[in-house]
VMD Tcl script that draws the C-alpha trace (Angstrom):
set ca {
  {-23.15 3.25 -14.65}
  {-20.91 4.75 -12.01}
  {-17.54 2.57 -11.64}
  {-17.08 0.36 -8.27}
  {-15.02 1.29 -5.50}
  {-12.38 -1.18 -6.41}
  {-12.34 0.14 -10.17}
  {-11.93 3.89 -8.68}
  {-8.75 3.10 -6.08}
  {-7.27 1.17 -9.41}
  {-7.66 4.37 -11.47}
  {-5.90 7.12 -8.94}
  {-3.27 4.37 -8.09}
  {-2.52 3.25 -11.64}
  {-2.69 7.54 -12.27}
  {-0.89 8.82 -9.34}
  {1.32 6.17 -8.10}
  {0.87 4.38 -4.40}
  {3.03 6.71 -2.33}
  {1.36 10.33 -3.31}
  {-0.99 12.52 -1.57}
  {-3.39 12.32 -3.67}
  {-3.74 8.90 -3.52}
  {-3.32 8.17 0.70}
  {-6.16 10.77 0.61}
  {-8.24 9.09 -1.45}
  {-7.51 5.72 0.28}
  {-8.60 6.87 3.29}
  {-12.05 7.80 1.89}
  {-12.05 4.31 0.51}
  {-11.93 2.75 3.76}
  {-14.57 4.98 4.94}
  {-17.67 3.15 5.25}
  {-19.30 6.44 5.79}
  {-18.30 7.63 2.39}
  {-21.09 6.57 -0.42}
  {-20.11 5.48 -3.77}
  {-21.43 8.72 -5.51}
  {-19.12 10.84 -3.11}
  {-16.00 8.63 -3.48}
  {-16.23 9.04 -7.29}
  {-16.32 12.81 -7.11}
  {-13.15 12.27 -5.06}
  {-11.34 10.59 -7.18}
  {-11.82 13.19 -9.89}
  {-10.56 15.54 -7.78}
  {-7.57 13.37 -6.85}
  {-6.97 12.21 -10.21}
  {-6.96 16.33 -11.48}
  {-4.96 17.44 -8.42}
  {-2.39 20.01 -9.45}
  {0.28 20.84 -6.65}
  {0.46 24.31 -6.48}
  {3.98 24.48 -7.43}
  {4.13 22.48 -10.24}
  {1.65 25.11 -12.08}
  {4.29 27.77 -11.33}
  {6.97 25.42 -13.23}
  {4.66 25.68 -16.53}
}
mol new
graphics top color blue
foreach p $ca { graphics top sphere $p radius 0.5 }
foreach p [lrange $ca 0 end-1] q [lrange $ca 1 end] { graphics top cylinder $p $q radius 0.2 }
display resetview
C-alpha cells in the first residue's frame, strides 16, 4: 500500500530538513491538487535521493 500524502511530506522533511530544495520542491507538488498520489510518491524518491551536483565532486 502506497504511503499518504501526509506520510510522504513527513519523510523528505524529517530527511532533508524544511528549508532545502529538495523539499520546497516537493511541497509545492504537495499542494498541487493536480498531482496524483502515485506521481507525488515517485517525487519524493527523487527528492529524498537528490544529490547536488557538487557534493558528488567532494566524495
Amino acid at each position: 500500500m502506497m504511503m499518504a500524502r501526509e506520510e510522504m511530506m513527513d519523510k523528505v522533511i524529517s530527511t532533508r530538513g524544511f528549508e532545502d530544495k529538495m523539499t520546497i520542491w516537493f511541497c509545492g507538488l504537495y499542494e498541487d491538487t493536480a498531482i496524483t498520489d502515485s506521481m507525488l510518491y515517485n517525487a519524493m524518491v527523487t527528492a529524498l535521493n537528490y544529490v547536488e551536483p557538487e557534493e558528488e565532486d567532494e566524495e
